[in-house]
N, CA, C and O atoms as a printed pandas DataFrame, in Angstrom:
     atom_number atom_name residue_name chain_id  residue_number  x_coord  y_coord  z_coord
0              1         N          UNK        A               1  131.962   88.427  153.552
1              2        CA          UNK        A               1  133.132   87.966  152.828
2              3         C          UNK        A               1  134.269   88.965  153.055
3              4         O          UNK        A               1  134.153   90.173  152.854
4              5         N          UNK        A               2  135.880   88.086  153.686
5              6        CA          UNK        A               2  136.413   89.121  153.614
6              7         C          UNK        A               2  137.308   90.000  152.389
7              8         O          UNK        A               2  137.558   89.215  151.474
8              9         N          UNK        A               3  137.709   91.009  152.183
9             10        CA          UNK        A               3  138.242   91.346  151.283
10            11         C          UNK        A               3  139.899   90.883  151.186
11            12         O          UNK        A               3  140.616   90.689  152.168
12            13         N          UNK        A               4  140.285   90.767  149.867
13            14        CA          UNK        A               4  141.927   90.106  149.405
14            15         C          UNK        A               4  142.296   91.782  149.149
15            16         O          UNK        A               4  141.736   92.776  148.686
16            17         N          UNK        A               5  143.828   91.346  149.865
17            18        CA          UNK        A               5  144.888   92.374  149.305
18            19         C          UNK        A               5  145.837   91.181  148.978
19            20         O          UNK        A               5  145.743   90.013  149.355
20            21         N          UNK        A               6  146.885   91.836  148.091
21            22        CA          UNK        A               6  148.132   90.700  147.145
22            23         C          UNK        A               6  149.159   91.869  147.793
23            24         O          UNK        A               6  148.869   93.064  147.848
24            25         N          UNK        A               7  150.177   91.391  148.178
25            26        CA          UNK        A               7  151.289   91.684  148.211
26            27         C          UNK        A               7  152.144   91.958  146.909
27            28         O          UNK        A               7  151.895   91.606  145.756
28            29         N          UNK        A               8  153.137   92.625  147.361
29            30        CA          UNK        A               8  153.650   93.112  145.580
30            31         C          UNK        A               8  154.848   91.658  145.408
31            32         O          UNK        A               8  155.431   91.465  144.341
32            33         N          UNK        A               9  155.025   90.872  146.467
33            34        CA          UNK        A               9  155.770   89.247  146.065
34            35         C          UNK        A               9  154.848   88.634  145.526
35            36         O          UNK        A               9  155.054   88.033  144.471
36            37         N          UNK        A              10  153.385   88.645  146.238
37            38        CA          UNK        A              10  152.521   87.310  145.350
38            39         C          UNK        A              10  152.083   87.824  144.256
39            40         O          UNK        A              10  151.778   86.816  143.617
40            41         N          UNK        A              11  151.774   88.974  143.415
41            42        CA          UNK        A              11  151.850   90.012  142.325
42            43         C          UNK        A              11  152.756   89.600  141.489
43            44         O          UNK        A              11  152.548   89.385  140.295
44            45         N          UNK        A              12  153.751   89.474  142.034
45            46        CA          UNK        A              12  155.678   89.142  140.824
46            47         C          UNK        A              12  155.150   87.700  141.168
47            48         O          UNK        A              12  154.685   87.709  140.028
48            49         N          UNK        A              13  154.787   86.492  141.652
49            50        CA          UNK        A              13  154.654   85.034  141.646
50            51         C          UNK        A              13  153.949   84.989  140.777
51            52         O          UNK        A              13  154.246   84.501  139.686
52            53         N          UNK        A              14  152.650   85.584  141.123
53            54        CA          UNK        A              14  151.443   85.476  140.001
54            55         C          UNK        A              14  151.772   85.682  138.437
55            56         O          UNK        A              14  151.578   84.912  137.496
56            57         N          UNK        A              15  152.394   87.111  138.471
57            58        CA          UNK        A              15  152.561   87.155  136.839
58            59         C          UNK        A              15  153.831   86.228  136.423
59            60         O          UNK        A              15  153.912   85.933  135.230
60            61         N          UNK        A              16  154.794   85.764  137.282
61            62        CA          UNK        A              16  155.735   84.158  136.889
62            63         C          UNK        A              16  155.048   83.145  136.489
63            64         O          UNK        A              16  155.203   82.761  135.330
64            65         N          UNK        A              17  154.253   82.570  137.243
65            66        CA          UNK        A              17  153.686   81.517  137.576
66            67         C          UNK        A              17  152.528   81.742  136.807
67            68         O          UNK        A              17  151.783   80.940  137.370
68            69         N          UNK        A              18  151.667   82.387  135.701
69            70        CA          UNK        A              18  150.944   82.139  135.069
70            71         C          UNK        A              18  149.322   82.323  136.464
71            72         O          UNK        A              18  148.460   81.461  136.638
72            73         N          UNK        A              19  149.371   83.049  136.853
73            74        CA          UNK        A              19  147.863   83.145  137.889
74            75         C          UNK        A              19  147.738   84.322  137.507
75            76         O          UNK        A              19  148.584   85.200  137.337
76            77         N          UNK        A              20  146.128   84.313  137.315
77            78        CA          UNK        A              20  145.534   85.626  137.440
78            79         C          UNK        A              20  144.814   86.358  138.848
79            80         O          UNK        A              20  144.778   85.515  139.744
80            81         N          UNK        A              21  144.400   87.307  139.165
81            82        CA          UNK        A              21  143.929   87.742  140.365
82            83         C          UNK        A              21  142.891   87.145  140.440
83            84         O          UNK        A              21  142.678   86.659  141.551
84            85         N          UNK        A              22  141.843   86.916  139.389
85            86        CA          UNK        A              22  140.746   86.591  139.477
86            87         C          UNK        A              22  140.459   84.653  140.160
87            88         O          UNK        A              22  139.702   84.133  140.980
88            89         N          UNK        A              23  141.548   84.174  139.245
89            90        CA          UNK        A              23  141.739   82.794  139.373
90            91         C          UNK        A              23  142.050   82.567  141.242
91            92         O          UNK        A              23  141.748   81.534  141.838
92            93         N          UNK        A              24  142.610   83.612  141.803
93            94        CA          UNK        A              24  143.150   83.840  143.200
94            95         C          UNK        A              24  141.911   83.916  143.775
95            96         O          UNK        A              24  141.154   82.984  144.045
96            97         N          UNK        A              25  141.796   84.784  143.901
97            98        CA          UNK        A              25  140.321   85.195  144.584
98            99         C          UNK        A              25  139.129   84.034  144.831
99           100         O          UNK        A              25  138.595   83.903  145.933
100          101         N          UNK        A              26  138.755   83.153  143.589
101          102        CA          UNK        A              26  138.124   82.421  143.523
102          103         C          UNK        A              26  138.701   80.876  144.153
103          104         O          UNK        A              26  137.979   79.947  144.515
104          105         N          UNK        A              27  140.032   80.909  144.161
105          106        CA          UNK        A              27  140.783   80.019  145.014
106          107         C          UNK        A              27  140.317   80.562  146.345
107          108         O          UNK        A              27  139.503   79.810  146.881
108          109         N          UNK        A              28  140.506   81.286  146.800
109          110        CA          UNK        A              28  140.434   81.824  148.176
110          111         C          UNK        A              28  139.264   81.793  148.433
111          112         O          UNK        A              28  139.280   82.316  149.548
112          113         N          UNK        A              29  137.809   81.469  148.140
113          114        CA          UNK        A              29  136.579   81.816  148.613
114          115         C          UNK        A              29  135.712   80.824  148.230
115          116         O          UNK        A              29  134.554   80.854  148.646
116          117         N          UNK        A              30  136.239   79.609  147.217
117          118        CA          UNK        A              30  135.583   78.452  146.874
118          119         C          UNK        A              30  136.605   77.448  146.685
119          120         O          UNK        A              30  136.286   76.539  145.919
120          121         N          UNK        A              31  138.061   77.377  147.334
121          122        CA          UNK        A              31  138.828   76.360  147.035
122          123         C          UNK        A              31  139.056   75.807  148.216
123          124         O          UNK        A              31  138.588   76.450  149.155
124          125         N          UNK        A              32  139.699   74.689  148.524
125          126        CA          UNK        A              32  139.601   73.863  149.666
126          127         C          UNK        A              32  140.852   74.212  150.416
127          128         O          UNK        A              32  141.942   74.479  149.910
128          129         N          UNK        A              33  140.534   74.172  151.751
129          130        CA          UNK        A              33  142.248   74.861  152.537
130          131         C          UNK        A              33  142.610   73.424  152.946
131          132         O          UNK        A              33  142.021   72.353  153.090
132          133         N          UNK        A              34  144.019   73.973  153.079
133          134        CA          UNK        A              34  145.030   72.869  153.080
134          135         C          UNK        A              34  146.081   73.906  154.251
135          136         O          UNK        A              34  146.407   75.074  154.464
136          137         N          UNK        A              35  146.322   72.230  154.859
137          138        CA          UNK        A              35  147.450   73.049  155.832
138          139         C          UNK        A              35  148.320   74.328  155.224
139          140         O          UNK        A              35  148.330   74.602  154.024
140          141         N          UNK        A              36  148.909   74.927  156.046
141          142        CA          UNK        A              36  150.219   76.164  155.830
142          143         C          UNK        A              36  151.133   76.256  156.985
143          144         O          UNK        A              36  150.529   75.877  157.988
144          145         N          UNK        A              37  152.229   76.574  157.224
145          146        CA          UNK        A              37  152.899   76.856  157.862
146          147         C          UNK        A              37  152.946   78.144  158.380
147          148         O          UNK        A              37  152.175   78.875  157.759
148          149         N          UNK        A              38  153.440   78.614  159.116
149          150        CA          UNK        A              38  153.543   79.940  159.925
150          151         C          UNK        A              38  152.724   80.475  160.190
151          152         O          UNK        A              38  152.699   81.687  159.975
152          153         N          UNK        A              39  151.293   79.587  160.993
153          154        CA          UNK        A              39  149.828   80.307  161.123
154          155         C          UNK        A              39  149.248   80.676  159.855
155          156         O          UNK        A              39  148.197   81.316  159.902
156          157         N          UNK        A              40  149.844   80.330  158.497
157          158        CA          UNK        A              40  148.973   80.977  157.290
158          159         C          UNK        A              40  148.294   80.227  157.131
159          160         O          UNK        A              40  148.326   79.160  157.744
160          161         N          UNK        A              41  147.122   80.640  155.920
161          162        CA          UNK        A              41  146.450   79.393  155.342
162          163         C          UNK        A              41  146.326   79.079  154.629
163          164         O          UNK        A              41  145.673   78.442  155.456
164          165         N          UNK        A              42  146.169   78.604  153.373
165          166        CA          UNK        A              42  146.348   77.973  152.288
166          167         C          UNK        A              42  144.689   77.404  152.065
167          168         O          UNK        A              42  143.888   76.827  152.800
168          169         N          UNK        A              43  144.646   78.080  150.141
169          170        CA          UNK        A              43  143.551   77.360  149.640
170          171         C          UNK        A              43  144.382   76.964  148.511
171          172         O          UNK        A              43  145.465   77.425  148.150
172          173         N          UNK        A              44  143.450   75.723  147.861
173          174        CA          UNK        A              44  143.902   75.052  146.670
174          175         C          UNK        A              44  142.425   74.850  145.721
175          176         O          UNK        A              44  141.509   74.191  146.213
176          177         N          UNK        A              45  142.298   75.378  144.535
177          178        CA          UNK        A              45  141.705   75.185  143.264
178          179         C          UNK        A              45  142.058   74.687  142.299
179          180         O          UNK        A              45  143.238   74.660  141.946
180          181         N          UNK        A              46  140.946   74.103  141.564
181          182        CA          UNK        A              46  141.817   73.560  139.989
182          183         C          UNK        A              46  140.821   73.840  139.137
183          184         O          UNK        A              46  139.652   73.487  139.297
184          185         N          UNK        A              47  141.374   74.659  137.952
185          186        CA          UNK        A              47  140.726   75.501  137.264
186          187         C          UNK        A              47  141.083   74.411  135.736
187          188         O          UNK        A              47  142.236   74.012  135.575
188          189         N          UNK        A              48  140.041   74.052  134.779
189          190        CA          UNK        A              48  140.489   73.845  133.506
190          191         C          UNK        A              48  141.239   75.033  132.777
191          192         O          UNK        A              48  141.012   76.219  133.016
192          193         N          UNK        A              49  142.318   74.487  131.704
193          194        CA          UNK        A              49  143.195   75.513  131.192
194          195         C          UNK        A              49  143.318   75.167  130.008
195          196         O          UNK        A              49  143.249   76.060  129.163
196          197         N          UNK        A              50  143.588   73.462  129.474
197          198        CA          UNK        A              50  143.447   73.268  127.979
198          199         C          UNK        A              50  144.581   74.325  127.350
199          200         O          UNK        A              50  144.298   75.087  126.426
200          201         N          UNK        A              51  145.453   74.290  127.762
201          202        CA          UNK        A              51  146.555   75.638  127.121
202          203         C          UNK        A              51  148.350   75.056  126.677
203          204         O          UNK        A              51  148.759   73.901  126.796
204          205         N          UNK        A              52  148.791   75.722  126.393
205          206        CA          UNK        A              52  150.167   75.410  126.456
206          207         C          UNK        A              52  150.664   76.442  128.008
207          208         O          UNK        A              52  149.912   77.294  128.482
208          209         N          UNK        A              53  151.848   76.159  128.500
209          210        CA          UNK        A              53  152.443   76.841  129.210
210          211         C          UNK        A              53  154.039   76.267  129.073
211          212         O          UNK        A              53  154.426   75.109  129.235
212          213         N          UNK        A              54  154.806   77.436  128.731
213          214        CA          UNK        A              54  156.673   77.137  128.574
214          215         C          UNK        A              54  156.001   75.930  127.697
215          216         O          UNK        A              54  156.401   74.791  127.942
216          217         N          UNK        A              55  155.110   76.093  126.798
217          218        CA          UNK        A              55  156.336   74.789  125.236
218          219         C          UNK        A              55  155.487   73.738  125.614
219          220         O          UNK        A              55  155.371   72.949  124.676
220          221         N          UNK        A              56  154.451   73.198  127.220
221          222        CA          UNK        A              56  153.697   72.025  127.043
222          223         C          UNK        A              56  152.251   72.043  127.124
223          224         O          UNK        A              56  151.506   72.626  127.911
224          225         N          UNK        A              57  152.056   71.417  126.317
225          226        CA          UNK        A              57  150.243   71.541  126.673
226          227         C          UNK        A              57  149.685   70.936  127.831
227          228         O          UNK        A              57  150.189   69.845  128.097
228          229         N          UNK        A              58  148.739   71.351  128.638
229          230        CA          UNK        A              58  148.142   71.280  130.361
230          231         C          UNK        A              58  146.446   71.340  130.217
231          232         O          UNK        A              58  145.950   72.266  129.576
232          233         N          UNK        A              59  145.678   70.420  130.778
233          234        CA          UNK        A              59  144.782   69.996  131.078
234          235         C          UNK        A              59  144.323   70.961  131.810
235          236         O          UNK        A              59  143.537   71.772  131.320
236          237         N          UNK        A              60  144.818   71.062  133.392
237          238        CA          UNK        A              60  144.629   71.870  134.366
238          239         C          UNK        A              60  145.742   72.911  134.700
239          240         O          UNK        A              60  146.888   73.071  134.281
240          241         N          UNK        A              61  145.007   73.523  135.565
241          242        CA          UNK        A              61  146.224   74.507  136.555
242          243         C          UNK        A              61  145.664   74.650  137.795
243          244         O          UNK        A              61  144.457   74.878  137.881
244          245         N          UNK        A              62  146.356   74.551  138.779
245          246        CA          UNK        A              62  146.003   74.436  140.088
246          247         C          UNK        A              62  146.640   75.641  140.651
247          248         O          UNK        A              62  147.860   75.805  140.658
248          249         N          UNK        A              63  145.646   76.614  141.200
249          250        CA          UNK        A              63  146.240   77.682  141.939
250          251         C          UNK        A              63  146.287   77.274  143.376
251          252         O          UNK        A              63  145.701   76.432  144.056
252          253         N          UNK        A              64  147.310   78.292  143.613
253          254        CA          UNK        A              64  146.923   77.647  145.518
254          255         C          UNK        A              64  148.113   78.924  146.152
255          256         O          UNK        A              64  149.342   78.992  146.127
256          257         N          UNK        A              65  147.083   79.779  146.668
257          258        CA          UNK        A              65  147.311   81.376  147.226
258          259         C          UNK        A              65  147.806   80.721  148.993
259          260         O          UNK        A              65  147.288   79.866  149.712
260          261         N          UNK        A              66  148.667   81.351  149.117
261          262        CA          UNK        A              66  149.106   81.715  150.790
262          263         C          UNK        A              66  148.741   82.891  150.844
263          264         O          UNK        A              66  148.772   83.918  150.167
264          265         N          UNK        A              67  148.310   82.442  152.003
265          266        CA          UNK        A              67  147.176   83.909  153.028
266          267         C          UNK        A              67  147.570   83.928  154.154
267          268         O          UNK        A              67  147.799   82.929  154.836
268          269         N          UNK        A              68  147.741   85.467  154.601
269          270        CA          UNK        A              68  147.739   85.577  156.179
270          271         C          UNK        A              68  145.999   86.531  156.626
271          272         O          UNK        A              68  145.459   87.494  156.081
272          273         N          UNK        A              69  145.735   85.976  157.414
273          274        CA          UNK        A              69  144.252   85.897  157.812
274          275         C          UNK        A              69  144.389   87.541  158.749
275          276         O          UNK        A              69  145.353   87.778  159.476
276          277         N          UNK        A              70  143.368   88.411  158.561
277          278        CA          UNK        A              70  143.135   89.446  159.608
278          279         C          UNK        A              70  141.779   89.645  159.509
279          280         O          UNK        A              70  140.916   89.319  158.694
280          281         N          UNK        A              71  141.810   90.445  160.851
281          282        CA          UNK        A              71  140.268   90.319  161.138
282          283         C          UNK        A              71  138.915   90.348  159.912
283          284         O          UNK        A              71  137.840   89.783  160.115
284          285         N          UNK        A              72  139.276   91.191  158.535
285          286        CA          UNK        A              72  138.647   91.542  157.958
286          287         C          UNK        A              72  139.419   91.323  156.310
287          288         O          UNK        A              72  138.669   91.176  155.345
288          289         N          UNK        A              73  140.179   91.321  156.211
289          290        CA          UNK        A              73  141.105   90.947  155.318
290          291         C          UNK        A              73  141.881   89.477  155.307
291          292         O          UNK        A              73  142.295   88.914  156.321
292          293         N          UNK        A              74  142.011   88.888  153.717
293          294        CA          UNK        A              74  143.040   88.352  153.503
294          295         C          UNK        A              74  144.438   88.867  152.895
295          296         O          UNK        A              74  144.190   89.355  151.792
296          297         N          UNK        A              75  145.392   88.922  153.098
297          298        CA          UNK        A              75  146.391   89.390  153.113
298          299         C          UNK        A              75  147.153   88.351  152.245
299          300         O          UNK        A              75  147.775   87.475  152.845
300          301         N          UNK        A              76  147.163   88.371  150.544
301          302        CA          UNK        A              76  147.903   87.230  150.133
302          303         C          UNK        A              76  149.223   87.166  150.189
303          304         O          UNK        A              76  149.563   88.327  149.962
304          305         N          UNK        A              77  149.955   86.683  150.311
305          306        CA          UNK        A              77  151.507   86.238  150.856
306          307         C          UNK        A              77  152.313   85.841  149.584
307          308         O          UNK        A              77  153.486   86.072  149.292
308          309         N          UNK        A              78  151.400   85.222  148.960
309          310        CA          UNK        A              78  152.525   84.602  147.779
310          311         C          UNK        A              78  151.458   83.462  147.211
311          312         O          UNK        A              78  150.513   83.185  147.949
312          313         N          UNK        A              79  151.547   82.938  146.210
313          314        CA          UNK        A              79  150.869   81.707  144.977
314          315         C          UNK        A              79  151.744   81.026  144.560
315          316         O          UNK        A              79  152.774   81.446  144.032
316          317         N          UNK        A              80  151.411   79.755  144.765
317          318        CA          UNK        A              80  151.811   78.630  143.995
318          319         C          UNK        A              80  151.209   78.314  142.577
319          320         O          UNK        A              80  150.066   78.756  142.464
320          321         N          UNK        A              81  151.577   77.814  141.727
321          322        CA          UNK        A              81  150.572   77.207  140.153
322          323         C          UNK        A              81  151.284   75.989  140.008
323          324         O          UNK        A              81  152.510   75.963  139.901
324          325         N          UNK        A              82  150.558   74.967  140.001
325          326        CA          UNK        A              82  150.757   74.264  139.574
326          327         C          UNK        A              82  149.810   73.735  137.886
327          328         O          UNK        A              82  148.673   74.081  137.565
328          329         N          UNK        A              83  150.849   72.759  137.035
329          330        CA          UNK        A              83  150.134   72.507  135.864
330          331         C          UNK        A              83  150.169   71.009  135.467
331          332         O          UNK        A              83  151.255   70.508  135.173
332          333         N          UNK        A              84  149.217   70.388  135.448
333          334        CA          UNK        A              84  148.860   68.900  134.906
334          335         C          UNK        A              84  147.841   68.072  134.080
335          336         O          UNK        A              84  146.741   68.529  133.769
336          337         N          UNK        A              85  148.147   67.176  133.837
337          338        CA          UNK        A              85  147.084   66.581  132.552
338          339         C          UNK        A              85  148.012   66.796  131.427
339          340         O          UNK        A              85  149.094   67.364  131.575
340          341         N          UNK        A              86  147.454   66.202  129.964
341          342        CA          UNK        A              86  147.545   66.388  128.647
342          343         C          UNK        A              86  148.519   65.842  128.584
343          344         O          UNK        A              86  149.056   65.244  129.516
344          345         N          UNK        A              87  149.173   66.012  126.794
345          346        CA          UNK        A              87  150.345   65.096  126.542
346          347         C          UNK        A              87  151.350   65.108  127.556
347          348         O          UNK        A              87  151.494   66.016  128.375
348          349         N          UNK        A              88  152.085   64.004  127.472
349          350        CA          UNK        A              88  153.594   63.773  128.135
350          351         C          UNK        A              88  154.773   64.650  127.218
351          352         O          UNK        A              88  155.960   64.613  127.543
């Protein structure tokens, strides 16, 4: 397994965007890849959350880490979060 480093941008995304490292990691090593652009790669997870986030309540949260791939390392680039389900 290779080892994750976070960049200090996907670090400032993560703590915006409501992701934890842990939630990352586990995206990255059991979540499904999805295209990326610029040779990166992209995984996507969906984690139950049952939470509020900014004022709405959310079912899920979907992490989904950009990675640049090296021989032995992932190199995270930056995170997306997405949040869905629960009331309107």
């Amino acid at each position: 397994m290779k080892s994750i480093v976070f960049s200090t941008h996907a670090l400032e995304q993560m703590a915006d965007r409501g992701a934890g490292q842990s939630e990352v990691e586990i995206a990255i090593n059991e979540g499904e890849e999805i295209p990326a652009k610029q040779g990166r790669r992209a995984f996507r997870k969906n984690f139950s959350y049952n939470s509020t986030w900014k004022g709405r309540y959310y079912e899920f949260r979907q992490v989904v880490p950009i990675v640049a791939e090296e021989p032995d390392t992932w190199v995270v680039i930056t995170v997306y979060v997405f949040y869905f389900g629960g009331n309107p």
